[in-house]
C-alpha distance (Angstrom), angle and dihedral (degrees) to the residues before:
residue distance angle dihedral
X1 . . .
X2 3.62 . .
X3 3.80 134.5 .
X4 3.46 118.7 -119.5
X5 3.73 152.2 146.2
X6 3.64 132.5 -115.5
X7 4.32 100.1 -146.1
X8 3.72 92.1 -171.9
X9 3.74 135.4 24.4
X10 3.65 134.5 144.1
X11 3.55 101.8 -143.5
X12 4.36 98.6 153.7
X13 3.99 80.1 75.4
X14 3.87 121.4 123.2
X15 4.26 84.2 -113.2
X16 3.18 91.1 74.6
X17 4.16 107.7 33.1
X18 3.72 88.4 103.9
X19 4.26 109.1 45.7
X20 3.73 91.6 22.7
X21 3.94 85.5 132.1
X22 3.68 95.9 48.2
X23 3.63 98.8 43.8
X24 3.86 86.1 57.6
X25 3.42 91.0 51.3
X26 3.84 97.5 50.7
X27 3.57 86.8 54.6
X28 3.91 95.9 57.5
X29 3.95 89.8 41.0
X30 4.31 82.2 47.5
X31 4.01 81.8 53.5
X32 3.63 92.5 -118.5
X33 4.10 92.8 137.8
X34 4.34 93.3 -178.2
X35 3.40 139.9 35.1
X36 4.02 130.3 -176.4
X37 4.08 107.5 -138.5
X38 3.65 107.7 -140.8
X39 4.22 112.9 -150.4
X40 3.25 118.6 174.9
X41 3.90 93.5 150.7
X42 3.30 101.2 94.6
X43 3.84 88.8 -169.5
X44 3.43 83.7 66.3
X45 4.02 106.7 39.4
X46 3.86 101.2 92.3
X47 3.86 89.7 55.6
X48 3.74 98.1 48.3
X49 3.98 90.6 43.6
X50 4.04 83.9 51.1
X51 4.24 92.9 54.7
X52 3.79 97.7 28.6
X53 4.11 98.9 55.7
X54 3.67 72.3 69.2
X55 3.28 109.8 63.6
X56 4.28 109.8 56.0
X57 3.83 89.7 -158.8
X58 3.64 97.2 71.6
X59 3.34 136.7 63.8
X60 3.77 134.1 -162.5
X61 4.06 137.7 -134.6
X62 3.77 123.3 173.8
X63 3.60 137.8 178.9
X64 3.77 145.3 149.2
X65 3.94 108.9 -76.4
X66 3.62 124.1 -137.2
X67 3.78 86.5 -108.1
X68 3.54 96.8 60.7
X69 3.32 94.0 42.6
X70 4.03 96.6 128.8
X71 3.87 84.7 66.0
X72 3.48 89.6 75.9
X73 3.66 118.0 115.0
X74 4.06 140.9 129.9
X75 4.66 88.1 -74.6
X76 3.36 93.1 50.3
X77 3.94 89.8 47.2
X78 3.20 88.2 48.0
X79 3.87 105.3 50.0
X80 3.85 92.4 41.2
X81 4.18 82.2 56.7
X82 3.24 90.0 50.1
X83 4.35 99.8 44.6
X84 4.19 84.9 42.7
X85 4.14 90.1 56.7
X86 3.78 88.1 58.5
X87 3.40 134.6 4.9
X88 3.90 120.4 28.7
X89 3.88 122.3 52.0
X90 3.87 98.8 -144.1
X91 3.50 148.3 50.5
X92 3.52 130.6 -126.2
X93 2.68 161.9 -42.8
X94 3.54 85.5 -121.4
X95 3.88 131.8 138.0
X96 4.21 130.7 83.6
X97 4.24 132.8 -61.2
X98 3.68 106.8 -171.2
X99 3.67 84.5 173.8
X100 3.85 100.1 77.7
X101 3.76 89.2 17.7
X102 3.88 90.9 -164.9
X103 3.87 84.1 164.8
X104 3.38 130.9 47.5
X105 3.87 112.5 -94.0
X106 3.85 93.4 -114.8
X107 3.60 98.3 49.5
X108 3.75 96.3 50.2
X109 3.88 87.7 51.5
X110 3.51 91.2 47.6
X111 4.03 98.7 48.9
X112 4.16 86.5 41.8
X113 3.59 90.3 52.7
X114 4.27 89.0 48.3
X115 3.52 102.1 42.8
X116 4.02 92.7 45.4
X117 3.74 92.4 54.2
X118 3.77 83.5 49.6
X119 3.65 96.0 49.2
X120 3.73 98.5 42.6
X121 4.38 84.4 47.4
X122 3.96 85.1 50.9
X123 4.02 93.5 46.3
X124 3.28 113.0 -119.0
X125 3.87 144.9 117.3
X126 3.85 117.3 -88.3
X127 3.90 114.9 -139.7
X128 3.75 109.4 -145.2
X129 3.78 129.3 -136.2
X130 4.15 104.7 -171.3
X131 3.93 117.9 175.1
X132 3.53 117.9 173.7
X133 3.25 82.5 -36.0
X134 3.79 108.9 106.1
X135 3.90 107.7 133.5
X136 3.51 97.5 41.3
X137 4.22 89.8 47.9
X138 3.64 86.3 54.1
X139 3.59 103.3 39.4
X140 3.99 87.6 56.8
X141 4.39 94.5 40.6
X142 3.92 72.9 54.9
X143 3.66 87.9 66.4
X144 3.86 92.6 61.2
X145 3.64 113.6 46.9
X146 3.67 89.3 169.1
X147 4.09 94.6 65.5
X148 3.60 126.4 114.3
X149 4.01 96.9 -140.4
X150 3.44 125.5 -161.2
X151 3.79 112.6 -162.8
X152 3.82 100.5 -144.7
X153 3.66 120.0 -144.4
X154 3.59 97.4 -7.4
X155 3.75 113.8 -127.4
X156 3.83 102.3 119.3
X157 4.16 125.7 131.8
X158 3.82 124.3 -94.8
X159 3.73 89.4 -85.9
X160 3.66 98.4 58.5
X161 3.61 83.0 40.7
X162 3.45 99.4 56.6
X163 3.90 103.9 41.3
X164 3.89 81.8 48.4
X165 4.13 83.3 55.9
X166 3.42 101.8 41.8
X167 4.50 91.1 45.8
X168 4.09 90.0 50.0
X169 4.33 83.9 -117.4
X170 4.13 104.0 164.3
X171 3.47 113.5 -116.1
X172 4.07 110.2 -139.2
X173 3.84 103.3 -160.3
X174 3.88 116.2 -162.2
X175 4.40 136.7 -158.1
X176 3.90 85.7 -69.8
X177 3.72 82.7 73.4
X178 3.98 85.4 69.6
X179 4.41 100.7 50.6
X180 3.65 111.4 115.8
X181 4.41 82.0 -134.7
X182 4.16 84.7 52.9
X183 3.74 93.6 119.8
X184 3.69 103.4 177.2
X185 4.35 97.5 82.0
X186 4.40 85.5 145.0
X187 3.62 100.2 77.8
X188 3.33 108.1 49.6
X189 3.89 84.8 57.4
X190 4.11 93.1 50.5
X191 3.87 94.4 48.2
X192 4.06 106.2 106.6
X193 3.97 102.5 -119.6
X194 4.04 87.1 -113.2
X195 3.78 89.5 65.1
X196 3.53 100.8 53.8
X197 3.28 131.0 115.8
X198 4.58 144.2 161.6
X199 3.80 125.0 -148.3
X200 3.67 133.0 162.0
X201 3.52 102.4 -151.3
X202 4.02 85.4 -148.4
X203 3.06 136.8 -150.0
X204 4.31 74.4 49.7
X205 3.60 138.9 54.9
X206 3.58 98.8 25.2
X207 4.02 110.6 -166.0
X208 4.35 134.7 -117.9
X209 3.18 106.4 -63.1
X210 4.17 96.4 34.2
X211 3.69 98.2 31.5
X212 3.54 109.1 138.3
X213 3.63 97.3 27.7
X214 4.34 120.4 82.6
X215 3.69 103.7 -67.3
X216 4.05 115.4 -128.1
X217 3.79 142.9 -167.5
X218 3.60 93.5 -104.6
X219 3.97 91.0 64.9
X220 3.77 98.2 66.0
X221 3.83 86.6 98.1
X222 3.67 86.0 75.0
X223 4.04 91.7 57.7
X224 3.86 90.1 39.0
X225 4.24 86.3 52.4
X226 3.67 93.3 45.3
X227 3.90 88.2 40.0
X228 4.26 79.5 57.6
X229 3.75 105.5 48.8
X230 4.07 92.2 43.0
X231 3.84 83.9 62.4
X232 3.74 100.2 28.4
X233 3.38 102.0 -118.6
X234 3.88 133.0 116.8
X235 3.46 123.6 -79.4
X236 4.13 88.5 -125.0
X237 3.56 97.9 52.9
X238 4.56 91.5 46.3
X239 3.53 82.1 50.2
X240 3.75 87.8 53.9
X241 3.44 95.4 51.9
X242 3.89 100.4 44.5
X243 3.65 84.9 45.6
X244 3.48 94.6 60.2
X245 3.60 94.4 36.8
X246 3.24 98.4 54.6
X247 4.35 91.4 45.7
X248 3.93 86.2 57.5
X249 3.66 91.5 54.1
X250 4.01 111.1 38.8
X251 3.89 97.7 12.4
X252 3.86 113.9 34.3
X253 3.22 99.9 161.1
X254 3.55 93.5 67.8
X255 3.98 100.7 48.8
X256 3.55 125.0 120.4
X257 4.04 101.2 -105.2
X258 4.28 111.3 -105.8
X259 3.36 114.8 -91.1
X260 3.86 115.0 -95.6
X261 4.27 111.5 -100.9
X262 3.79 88.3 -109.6
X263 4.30 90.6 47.2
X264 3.66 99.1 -98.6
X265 3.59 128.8 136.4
């Protein structure tokens, strides 16, 4: 077993309304000791809030997804202000998907643009969602060289790629990482080990061995292994450094301290 952290889950969805409980506890039993709740259904947000403030382990981050982009207005503004000044420790998911296009292209770069400058003003990381989408994602994250960006589910071209190098954004990579047709096995390498981050996004993308079956929490392990033997390391010491990666990020207050200039404590 190794300990881990699952960066980006969406466990308020209906998948999970009736093992919630159990799911949770295959994750600690799986070693996975934190998980950041993505909810980006706003529908939905009150409820999770309610069941999560239970549950130390977890963490939350919200934000208006590109598909609900047309929801934006000065209310919703406001209340996601409001929830990012105290409360959840990310972000997002926020960004573009010109796949589905469920808002008109405009709109979603419009709302992106808004509630980055917002986040960035409010201080905290940005979780990106980018679907065929890559040079407009990057030409707006170029607006706000201050952001902490968190490239969600990594699966973006070389461009995306490399202006996500070249800023020092973390690159979260998810189960796709582990299918034989993944054919993207370069940027995991290039990622500086400070950047890195693993995430499920459960209830999708489950990883080899559960793929095809309701991805979980407690199957990060499986991204943090595969994470391991693309850069030849052991699983233990990747899960180390995602672990600690991700703890600086979502839950600072529970980071080892940086080592001193001359390598003390």
């Amino acid at each position: 077993m190794i300990d881990c952290i699952d960066t980006h889950c969406h466990l308020g969805d209906p998948a999970f309304a009736e093992d919630r409980v159990d799911v949770m506890a295959r994750m600690r039993t799986a070693g996975v000791g934190r998980a950041l709740v993505i909810e980006s259904e706003l529908a939905r947000l009150d409820t999770t809030r309610g069941w999560l403030a239970h549950h130390p382990e977890l963490a939350l981050a919200t934000g208006c997804h590109p598909h609900d982009a047309t929801a934006w207005d000065a209310a919703l503004r406001a209340r996601l202000q409001g929830l990012w000044q105290g409360g959840v420790v990310g972000a997002g998911e926020m960004g573009l998907d010109y796949h589905y296009d469920h808002a008109p292209r405009a709109i979603q770069r419009r709302v992106f643009s808004e509630q980055l400058a917002l986040a960035v003003e409010v201080g905290l990381p940005v979780i990106i969602h980018a679907r065929e989408a890559d040079a407009d994602v990057a030409a707006i994250l170029a607006e706000q060289p201050a952001a902490r960006v968190v490239l969600h589910s990594f699966s973006s071209g070389p461009g995306l790629r490399d202006a996500g190098l070249d800023r020092g954004y973390w690159f979260s990579f998810s189960g796709m990482l582990t299918f034989k047709s993944w054919p993207d096995l370069d940027t995991p390498r290039l990622v500086r080990p400070d950047r890195l981050l693993a995430e499920t996004d459960a209830p999708y993308l489950a990883p080899v061995p559960y793929r095809g079956r309701r991805n979980e929490p407690a199957f990060v392990v499986e991204v943090v292994r595969r994470l391991a033997e693309l850069r030849g390391i052991e699983p233990a010491e990747m899960a180390r450094i995602t672990t600690g990666n991700a703890l600086k990020l979502f839950w600072p207050g529970h980071a080892d301290p940086e080592p001193s200039p001359d390598g003390g404590g």
